[in-house]
mmCIF file of the protein (N, C-alpha, C, O) and its ligand, coordinates in Angstrom:
data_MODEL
# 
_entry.id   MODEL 
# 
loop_
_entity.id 
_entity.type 
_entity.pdbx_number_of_molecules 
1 polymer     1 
2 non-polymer 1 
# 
_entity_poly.entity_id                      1 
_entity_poly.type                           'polypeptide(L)' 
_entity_poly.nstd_linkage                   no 
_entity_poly.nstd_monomer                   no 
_entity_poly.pdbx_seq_one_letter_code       
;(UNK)(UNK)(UNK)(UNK)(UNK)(UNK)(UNK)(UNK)(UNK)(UNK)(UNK)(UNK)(UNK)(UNK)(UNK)(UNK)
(UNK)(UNK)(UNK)(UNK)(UNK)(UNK)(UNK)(UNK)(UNK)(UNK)(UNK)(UNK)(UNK)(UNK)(UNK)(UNK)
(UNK)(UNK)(UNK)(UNK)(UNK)(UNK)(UNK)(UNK)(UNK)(UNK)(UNK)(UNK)(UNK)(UNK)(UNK)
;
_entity_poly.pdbx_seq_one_letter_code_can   XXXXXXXXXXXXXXXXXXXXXXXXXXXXXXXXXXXXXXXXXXXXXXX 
_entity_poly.pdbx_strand_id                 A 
# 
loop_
_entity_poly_seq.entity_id 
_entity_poly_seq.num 
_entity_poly_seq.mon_id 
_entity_poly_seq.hetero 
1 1  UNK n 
1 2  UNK n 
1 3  UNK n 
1 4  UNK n 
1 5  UNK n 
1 6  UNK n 
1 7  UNK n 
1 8  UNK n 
1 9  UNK n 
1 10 UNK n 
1 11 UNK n 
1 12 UNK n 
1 13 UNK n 
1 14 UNK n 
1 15 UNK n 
1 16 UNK n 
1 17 UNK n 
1 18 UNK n 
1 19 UNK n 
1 20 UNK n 
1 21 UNK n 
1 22 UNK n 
1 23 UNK n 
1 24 UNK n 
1 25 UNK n 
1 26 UNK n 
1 27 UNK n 
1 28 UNK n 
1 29 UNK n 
1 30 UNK n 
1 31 UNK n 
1 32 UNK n 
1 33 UNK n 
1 34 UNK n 
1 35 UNK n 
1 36 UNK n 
1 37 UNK n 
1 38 UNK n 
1 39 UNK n 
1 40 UNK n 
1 41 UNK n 
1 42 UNK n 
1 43 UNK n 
1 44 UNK n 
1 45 UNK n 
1 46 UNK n 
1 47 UNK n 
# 
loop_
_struct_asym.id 
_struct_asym.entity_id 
A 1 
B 2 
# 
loop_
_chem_comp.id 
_chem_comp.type 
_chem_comp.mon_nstd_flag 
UNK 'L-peptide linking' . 
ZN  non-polymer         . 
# 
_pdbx_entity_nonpoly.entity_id   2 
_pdbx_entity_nonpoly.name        ? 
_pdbx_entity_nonpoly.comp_id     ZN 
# 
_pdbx_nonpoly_scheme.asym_id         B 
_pdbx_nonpoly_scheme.entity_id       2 
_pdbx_nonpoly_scheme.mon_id          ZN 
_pdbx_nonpoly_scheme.ndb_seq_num     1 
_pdbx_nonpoly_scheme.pdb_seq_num     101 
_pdbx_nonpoly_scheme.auth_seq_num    101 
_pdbx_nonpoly_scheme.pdb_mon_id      ZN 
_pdbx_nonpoly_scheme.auth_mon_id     ZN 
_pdbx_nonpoly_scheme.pdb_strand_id   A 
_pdbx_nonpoly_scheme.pdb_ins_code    . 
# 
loop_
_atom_site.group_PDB 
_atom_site.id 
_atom_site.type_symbol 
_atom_site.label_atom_id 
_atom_site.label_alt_id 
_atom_site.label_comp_id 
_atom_site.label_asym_id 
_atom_site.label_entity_id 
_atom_site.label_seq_id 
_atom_site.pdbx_PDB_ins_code 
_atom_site.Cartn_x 
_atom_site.Cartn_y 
_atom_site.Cartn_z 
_atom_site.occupancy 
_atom_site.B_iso_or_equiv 
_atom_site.pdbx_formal_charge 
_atom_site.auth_seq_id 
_atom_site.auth_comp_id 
_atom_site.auth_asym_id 
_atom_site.auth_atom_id 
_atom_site.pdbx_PDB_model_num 
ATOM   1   N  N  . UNK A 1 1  ? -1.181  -0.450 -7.495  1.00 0.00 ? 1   UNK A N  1 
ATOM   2   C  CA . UNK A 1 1  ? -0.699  0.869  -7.116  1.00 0.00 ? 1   UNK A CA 1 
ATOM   3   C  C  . UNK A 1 1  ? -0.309  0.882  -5.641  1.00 0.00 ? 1   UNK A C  1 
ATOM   4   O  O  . UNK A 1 1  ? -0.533  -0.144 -4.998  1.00 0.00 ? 1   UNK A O  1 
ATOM   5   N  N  . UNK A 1 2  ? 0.307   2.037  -4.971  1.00 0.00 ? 2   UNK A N  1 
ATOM   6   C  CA . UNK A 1 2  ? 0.412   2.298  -3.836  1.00 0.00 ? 2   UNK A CA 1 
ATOM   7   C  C  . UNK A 1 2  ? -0.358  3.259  -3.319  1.00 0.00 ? 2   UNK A C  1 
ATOM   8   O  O  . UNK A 1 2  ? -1.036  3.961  -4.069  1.00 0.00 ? 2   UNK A O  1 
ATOM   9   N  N  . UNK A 1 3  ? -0.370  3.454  -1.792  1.00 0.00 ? 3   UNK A N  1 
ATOM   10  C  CA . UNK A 1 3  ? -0.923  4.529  -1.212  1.00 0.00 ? 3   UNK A CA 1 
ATOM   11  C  C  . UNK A 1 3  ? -0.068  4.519  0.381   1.00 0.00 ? 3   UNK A C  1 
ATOM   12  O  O  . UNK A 1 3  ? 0.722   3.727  0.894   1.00 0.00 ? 3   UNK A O  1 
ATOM   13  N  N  . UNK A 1 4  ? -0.583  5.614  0.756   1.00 0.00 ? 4   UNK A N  1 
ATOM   14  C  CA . UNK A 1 4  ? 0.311   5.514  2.405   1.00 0.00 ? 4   UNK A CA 1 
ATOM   15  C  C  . UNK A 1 4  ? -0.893  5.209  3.329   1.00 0.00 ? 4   UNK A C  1 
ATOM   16  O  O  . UNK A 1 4  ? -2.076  5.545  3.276   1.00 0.00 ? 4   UNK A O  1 
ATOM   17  N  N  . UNK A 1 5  ? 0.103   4.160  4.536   1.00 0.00 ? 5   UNK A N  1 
ATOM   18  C  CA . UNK A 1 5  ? -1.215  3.639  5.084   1.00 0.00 ? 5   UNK A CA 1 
ATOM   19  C  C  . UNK A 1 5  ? -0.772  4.582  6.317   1.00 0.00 ? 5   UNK A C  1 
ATOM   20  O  O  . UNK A 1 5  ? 0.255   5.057  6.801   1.00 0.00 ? 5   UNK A O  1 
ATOM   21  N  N  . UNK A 1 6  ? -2.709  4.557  6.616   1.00 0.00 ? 6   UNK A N  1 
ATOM   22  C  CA . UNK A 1 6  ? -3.228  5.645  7.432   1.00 0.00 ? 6   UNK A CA 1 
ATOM   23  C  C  . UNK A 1 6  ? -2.200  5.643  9.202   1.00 0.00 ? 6   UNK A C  1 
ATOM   24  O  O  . UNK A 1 6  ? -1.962  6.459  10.092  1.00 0.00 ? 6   UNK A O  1 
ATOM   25  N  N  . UNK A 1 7  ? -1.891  4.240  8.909   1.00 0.00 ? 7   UNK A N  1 
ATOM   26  C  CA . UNK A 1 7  ? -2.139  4.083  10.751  1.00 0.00 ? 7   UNK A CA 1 
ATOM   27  C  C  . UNK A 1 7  ? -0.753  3.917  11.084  1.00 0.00 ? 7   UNK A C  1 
ATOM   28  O  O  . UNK A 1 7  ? -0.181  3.797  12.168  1.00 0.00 ? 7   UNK A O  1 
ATOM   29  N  N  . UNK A 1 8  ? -0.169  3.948  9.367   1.00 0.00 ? 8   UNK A N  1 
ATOM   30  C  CA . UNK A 1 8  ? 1.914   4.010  10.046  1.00 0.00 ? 8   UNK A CA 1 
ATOM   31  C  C  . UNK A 1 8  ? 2.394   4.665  9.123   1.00 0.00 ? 8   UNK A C  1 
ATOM   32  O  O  . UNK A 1 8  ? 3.622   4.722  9.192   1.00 0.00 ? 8   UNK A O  1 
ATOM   33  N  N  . UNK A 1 9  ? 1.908   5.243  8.192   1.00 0.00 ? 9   UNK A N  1 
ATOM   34  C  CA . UNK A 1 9  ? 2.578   6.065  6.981   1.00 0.00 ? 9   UNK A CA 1 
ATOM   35  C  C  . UNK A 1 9  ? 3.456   5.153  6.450   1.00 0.00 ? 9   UNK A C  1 
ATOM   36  O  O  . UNK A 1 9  ? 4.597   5.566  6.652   1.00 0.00 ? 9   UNK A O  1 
ATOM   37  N  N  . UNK A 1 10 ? 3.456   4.628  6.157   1.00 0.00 ? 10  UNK A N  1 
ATOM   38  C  CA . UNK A 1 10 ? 4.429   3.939  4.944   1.00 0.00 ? 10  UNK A CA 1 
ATOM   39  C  C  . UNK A 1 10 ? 3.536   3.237  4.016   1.00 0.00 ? 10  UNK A C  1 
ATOM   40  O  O  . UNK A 1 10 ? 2.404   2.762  4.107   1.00 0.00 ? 10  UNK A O  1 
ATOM   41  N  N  . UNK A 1 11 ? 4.784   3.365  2.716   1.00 0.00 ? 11  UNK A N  1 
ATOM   42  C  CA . UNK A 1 11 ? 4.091   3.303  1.156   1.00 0.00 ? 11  UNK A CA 1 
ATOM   43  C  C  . UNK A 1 11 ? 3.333   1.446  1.378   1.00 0.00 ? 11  UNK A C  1 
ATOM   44  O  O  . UNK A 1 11 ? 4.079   0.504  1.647   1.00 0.00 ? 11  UNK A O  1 
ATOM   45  N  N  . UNK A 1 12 ? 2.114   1.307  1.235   1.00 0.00 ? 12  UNK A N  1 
ATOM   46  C  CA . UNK A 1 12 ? 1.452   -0.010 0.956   1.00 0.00 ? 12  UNK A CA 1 
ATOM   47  C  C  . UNK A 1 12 ? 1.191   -0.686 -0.139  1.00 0.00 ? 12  UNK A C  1 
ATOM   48  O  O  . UNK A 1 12 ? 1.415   -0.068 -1.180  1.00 0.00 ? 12  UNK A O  1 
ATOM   49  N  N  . UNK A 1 13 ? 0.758   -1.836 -0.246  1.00 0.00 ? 13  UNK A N  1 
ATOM   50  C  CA . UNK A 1 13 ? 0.109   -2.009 -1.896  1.00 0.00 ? 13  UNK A CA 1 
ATOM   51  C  C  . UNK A 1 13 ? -1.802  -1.967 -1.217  1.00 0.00 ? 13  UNK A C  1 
ATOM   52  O  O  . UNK A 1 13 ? -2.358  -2.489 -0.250  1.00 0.00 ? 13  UNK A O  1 
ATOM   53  N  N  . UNK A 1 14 ? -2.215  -1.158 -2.222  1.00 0.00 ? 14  UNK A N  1 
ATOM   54  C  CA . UNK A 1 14 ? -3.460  -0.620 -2.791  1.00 0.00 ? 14  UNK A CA 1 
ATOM   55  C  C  . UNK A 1 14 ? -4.125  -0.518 -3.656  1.00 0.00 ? 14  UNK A C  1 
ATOM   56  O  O  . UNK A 1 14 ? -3.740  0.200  -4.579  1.00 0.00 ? 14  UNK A O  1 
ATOM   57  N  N  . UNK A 1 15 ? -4.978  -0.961 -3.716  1.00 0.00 ? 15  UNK A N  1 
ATOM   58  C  CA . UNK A 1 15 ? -6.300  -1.058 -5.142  1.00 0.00 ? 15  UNK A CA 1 
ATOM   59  C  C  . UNK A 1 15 ? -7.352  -0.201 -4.686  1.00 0.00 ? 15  UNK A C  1 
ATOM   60  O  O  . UNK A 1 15 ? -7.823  0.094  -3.588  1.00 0.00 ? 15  UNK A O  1 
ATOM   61  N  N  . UNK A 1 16 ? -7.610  0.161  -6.099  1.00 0.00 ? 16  UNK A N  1 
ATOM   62  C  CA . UNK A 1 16 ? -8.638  0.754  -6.322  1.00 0.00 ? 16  UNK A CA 1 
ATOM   63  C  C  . UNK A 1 16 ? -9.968  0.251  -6.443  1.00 0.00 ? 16  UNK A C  1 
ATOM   64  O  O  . UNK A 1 16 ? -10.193 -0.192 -7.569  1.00 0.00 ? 16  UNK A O  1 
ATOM   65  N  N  . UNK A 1 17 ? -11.040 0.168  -5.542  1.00 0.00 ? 17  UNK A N  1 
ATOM   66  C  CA . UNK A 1 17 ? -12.308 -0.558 -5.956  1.00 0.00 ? 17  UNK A CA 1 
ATOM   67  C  C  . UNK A 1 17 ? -13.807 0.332  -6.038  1.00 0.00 ? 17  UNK A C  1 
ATOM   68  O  O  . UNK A 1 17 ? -14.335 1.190  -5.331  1.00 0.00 ? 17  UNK A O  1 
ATOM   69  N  N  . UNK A 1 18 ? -14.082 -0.215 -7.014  1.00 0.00 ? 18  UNK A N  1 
ATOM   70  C  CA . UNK A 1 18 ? -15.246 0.836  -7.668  1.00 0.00 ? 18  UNK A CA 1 
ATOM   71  C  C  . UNK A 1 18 ? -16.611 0.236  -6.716  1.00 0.00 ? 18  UNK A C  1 
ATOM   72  O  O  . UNK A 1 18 ? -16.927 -0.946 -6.848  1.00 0.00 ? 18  UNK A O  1 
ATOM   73  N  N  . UNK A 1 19 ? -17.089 0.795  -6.123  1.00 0.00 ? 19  UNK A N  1 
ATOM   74  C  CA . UNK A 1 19 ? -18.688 0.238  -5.423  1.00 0.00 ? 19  UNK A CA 1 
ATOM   75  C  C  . UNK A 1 19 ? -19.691 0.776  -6.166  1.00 0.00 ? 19  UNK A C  1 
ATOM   76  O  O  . UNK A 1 19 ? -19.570 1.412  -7.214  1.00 0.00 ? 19  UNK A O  1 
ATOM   77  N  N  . UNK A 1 20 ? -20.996 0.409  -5.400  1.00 0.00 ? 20  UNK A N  1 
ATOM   78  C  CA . UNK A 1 20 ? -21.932 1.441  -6.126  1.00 0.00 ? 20  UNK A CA 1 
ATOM   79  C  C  . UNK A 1 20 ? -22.296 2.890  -5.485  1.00 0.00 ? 20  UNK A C  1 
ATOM   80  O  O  . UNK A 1 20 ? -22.810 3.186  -4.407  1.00 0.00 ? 20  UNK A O  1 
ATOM   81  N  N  . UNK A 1 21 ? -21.844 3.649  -6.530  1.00 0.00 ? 21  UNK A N  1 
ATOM   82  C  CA . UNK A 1 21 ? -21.337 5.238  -6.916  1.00 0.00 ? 21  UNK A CA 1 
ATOM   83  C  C  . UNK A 1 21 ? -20.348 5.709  -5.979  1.00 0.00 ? 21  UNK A C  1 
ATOM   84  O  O  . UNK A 1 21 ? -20.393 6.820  -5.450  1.00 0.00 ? 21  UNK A O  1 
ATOM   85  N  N  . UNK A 1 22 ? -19.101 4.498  -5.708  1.00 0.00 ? 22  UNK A N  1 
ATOM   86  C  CA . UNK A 1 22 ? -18.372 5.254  -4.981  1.00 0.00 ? 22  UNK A CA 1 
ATOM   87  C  C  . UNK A 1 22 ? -16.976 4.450  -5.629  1.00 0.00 ? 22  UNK A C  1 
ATOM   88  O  O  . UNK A 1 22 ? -16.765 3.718  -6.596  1.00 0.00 ? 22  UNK A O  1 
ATOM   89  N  N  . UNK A 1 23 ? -16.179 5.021  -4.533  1.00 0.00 ? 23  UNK A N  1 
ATOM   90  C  CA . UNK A 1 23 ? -14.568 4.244  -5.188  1.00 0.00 ? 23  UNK A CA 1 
ATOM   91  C  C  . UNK A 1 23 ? -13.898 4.556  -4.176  1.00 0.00 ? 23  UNK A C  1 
ATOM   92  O  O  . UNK A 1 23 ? -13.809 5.731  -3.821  1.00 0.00 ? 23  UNK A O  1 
ATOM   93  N  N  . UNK A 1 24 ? -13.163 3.320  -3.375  1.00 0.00 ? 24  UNK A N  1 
ATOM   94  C  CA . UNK A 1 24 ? -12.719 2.991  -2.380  1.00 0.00 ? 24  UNK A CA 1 
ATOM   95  C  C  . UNK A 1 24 ? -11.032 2.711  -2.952  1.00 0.00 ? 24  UNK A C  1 
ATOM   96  O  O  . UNK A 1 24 ? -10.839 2.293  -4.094  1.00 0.00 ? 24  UNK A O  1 
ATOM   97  N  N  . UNK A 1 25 ? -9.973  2.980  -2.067  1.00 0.00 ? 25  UNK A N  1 
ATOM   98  C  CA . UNK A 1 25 ? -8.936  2.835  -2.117  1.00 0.00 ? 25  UNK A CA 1 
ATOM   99  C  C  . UNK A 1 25 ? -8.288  1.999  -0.610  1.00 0.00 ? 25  UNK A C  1 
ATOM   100 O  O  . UNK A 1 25 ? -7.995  2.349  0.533   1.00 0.00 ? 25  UNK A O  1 
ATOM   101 N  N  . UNK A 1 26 ? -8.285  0.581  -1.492  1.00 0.00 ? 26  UNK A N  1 
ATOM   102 C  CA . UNK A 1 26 ? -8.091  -0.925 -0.119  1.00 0.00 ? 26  UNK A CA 1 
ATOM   103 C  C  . UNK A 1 26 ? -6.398  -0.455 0.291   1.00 0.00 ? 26  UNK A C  1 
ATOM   104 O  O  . UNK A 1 26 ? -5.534  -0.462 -0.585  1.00 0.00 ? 26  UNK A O  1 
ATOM   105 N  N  . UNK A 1 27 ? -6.237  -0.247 1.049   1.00 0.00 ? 27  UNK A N  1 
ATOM   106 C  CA . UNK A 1 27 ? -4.305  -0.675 1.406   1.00 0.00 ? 27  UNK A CA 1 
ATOM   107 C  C  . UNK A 1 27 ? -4.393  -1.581 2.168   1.00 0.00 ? 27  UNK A C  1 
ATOM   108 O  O  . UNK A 1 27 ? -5.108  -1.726 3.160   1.00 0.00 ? 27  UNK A O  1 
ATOM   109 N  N  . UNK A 1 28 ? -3.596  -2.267 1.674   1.00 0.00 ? 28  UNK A N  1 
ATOM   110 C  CA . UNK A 1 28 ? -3.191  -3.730 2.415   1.00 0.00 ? 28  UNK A CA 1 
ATOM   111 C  C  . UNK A 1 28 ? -1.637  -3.277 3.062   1.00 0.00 ? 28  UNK A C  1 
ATOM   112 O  O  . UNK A 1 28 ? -0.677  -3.380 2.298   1.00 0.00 ? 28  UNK A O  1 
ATOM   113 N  N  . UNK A 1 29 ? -1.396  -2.764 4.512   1.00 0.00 ? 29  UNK A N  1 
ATOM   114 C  CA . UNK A 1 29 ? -0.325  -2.782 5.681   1.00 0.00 ? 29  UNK A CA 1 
ATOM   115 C  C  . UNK A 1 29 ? -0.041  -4.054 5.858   1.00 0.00 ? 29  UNK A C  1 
ATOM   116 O  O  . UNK A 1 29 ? -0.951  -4.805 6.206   1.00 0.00 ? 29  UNK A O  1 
ATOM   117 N  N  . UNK A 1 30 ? 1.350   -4.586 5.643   1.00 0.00 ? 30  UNK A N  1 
ATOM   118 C  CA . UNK A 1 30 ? 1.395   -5.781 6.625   1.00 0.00 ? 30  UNK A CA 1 
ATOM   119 C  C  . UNK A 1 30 ? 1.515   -5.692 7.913   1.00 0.00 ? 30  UNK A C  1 
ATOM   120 O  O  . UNK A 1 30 ? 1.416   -6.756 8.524   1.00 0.00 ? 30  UNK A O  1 
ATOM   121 N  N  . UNK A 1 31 ? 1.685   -4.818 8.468   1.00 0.00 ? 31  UNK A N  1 
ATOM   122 C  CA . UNK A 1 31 ? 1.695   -4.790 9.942   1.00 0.00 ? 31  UNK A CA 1 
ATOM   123 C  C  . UNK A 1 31 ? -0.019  -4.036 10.555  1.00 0.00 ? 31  UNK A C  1 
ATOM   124 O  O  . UNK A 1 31 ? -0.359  -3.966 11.736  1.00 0.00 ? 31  UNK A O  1 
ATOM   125 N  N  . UNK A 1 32 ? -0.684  -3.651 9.577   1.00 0.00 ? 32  UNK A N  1 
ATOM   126 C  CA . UNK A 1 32 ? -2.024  -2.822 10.381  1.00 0.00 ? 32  UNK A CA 1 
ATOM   127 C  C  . UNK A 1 32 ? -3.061  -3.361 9.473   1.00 0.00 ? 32  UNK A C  1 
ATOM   128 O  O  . UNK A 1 32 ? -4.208  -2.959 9.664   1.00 0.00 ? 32  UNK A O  1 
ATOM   129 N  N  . UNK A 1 33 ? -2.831  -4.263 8.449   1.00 0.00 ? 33  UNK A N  1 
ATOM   130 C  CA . UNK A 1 33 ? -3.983  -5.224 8.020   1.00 0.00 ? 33  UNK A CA 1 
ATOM   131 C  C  . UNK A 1 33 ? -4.529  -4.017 6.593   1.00 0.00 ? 33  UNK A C  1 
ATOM   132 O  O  . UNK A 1 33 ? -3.870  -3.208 5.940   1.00 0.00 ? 33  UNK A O  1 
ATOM   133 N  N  . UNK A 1 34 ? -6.175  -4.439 6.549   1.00 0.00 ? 34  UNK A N  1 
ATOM   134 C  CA . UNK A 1 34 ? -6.715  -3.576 4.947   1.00 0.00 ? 34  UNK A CA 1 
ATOM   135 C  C  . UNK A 1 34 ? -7.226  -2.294 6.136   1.00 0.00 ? 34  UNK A C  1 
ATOM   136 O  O  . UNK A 1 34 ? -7.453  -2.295 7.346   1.00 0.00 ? 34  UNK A O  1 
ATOM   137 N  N  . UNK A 1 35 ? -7.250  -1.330 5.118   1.00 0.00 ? 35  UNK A N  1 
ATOM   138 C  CA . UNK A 1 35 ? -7.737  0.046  5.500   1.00 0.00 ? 35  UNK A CA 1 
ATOM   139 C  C  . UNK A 1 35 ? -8.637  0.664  4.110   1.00 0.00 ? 35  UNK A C  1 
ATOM   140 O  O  . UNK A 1 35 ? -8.365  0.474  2.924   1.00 0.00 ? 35  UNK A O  1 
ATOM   141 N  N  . UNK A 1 36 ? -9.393  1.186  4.491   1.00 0.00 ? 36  UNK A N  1 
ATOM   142 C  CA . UNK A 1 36 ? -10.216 1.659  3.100   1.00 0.00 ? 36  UNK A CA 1 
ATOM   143 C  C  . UNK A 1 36 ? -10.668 3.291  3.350   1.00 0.00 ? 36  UNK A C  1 
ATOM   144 O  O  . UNK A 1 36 ? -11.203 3.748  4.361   1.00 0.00 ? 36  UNK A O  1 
ATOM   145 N  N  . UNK A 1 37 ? -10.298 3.988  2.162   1.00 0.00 ? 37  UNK A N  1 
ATOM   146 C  CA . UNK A 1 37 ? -10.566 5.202  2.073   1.00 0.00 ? 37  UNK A CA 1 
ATOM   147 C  C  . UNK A 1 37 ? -11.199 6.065  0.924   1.00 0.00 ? 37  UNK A C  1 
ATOM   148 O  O  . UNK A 1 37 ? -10.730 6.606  -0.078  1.00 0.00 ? 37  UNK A O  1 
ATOM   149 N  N  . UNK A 1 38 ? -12.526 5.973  1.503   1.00 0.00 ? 38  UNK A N  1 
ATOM   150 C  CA . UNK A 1 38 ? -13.176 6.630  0.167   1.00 0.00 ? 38  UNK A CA 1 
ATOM   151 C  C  . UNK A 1 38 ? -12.442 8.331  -0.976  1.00 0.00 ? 38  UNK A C  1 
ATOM   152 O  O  . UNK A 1 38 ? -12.261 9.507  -0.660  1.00 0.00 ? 38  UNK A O  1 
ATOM   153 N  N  . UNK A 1 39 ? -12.232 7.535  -2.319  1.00 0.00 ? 39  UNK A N  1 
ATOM   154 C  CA . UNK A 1 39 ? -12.055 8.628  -3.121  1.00 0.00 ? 39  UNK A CA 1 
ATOM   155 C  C  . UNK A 1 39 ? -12.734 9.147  -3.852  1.00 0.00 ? 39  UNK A C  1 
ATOM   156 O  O  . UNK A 1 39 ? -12.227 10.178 -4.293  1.00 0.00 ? 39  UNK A O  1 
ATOM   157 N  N  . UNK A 1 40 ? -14.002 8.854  -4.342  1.00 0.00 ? 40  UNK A N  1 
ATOM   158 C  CA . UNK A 1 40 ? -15.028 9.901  -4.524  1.00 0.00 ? 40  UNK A CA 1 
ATOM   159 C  C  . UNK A 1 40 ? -16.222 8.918  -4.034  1.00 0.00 ? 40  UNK A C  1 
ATOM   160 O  O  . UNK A 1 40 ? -16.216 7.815  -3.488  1.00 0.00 ? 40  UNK A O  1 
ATOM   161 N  N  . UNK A 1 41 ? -17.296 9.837  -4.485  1.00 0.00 ? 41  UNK A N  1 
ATOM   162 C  CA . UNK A 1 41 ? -18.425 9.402  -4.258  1.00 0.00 ? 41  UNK A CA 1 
ATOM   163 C  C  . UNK A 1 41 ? -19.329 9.360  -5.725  1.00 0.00 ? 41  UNK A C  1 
ATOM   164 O  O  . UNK A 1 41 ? -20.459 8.920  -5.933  1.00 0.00 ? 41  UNK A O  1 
ATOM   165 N  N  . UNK A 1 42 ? -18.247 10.068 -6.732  1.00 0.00 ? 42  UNK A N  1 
ATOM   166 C  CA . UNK A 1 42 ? -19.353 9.857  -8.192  1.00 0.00 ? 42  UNK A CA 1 
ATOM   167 C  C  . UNK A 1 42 ? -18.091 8.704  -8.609  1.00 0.00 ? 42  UNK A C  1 
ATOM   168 O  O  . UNK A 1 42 ? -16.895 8.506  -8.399  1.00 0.00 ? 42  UNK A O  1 
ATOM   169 N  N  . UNK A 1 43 ? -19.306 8.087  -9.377  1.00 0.00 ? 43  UNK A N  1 
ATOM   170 C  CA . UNK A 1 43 ? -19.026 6.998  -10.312 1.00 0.00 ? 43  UNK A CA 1 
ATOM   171 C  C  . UNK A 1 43 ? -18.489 7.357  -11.600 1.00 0.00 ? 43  UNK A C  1 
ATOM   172 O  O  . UNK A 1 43 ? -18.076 6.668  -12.533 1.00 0.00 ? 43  UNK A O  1 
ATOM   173 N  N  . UNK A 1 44 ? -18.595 8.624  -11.425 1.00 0.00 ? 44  UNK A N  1 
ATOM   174 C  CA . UNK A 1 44 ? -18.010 9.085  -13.402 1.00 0.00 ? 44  UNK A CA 1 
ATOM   175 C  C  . UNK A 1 44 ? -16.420 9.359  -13.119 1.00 0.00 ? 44  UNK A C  1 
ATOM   176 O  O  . UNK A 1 44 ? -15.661 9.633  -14.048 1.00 0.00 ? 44  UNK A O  1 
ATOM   177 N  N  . UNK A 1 45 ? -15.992 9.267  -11.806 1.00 0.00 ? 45  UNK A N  1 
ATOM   178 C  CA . UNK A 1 45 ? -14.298 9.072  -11.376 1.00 0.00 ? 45  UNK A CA 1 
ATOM   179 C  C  . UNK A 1 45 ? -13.833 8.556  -12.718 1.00 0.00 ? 45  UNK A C  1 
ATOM   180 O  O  . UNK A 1 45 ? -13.233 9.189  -13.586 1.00 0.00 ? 45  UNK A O  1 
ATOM   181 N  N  . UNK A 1 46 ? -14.216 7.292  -12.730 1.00 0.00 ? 46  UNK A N  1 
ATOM   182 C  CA . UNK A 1 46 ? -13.300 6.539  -14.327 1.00 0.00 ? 46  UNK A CA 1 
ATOM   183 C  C  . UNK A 1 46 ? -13.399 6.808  -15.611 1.00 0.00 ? 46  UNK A C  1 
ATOM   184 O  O  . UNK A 1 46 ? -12.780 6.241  -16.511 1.00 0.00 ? 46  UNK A O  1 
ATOM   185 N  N  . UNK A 1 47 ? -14.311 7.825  -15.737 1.00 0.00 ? 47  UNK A N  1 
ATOM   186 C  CA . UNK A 1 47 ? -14.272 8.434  -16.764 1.00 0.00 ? 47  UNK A CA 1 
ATOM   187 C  C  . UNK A 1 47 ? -13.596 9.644  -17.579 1.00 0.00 ? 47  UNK A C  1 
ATOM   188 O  O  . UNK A 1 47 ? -13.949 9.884  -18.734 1.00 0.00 ? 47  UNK A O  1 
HETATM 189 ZN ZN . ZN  B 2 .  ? 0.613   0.494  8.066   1.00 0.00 2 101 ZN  A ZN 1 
# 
């Protein structure tokens, strides 16, 4: 998926990663590196 990265606004590639009871959204910027932004904090998100 994509997301916009924080530190230049433009569209990135981004994954979604599930932790424990949370879910993080990685963007990988090629110019500003990974950035991570928590999208929830319950685990029942994927449900
Ligand atoms: Zn960027």
């Amino acid at each position: 998926m994509k997301g916009l990265c924080l530190a230049c606004g433009q569209l990135v590639e981004a994954e979604e990663v599930a932790g424990a009871g949370h879910v993080v959204l990685v963007k990988r910027c090629p110019e500003y590196g990974e950035s991570c932004v928590l999208l929830s904090t319950d685990a029942t998100y994927w449900n």
